[in-house]
Structure formats: structure tokens, C-alpha cells
N, C-alpha and C positions, 0 to 999 in steps of 0.2 A: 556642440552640446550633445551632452549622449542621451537617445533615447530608454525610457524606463519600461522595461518588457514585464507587462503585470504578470502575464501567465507565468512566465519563466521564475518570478518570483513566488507564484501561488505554489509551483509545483513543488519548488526547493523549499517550501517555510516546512520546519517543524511542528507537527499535531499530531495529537492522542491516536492513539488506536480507534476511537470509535468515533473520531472526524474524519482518519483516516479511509473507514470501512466508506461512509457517506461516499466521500470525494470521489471514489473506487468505483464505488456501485453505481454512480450519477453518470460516469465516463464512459461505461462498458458497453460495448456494444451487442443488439441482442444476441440470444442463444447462449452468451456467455455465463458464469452461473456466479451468482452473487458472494462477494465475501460479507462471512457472519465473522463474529467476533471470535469466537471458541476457533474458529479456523487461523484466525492473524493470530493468536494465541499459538497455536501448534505451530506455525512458519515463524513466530519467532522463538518459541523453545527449540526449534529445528533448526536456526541460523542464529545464535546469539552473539556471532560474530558483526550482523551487520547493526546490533544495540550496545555494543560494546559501551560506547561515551554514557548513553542513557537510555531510556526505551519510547522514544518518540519516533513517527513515522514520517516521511517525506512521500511522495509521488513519484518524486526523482527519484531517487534512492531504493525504492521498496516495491513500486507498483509492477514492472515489467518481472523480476523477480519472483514476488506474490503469485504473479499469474502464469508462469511457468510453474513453479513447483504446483502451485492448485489443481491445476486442470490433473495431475494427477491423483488427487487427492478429496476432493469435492465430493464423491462419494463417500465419505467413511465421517459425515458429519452428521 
């Protein structure tokens, strides 16, 4: 019987932008600079390639992403 990987499921579920931000900012570790909303806003005007299907966010999917392009960008909010 296969075991059921909660995390691995949390990370892959589909949620809002501003579940998304939560989950983000809960995960981070210090010194890292929090995502505000108007910013997941610009990174997905920025990449509307990876909303294409619809505009829900993953963990999986969006957060490793998010946080590259951020760090260069986290000033201009």
C-alpha cells in the first residue's frame, strides 16, 4: 500500500494568490523578504506563461520561481 505524502500534496494543491502569499511567507526563511500581493501580481504579469490553464498558484510550481525572479525585484514595491 502506498503511502500518502501530505506535504507533497500541500505543495502541489492549487490556491489563490493570497493563500499562496501566506504559505510563502510562513516557509521563508529569515532575512528573506516577504511576498506582498502587488508583487505575485507583477511575477505573474511577468510570466503568464506559467497561468496559462488559469491563474491559481502552487508551491510546487511557482514558489522556487517567485523567489528567483524576487530577490531581484523586491525593491521597486
Amino acid at each position: 500500500m502506498k503511502r500518502v505524502d501530505r506535504e507533497r500534496e500541500l505543495n502541489e494543491a492549487r490556491t489563490s494568490l493570497v493563500n499562496f502569499a501566506e504559505k510563502y511567507n510562513r516557509m521563508l526563511a529569515p532575512g528573506f523578504p516577504h511576498a506582498s500581493p502587488k508583487a505575485l501580481q507583477r511575477f505573474q504579469s511577468s510570466y503568464p506563461r506559467l497561468f496559462k490553464d488559469d491563474d491559481s498558484w502552487s508551491i510546487d510550481k511557482h514558489r522556487k520561481r517567485f523567489m528567483d525572479w524576487y530577490a531581484s525585484h523586491y525593491n521597486k514595491d
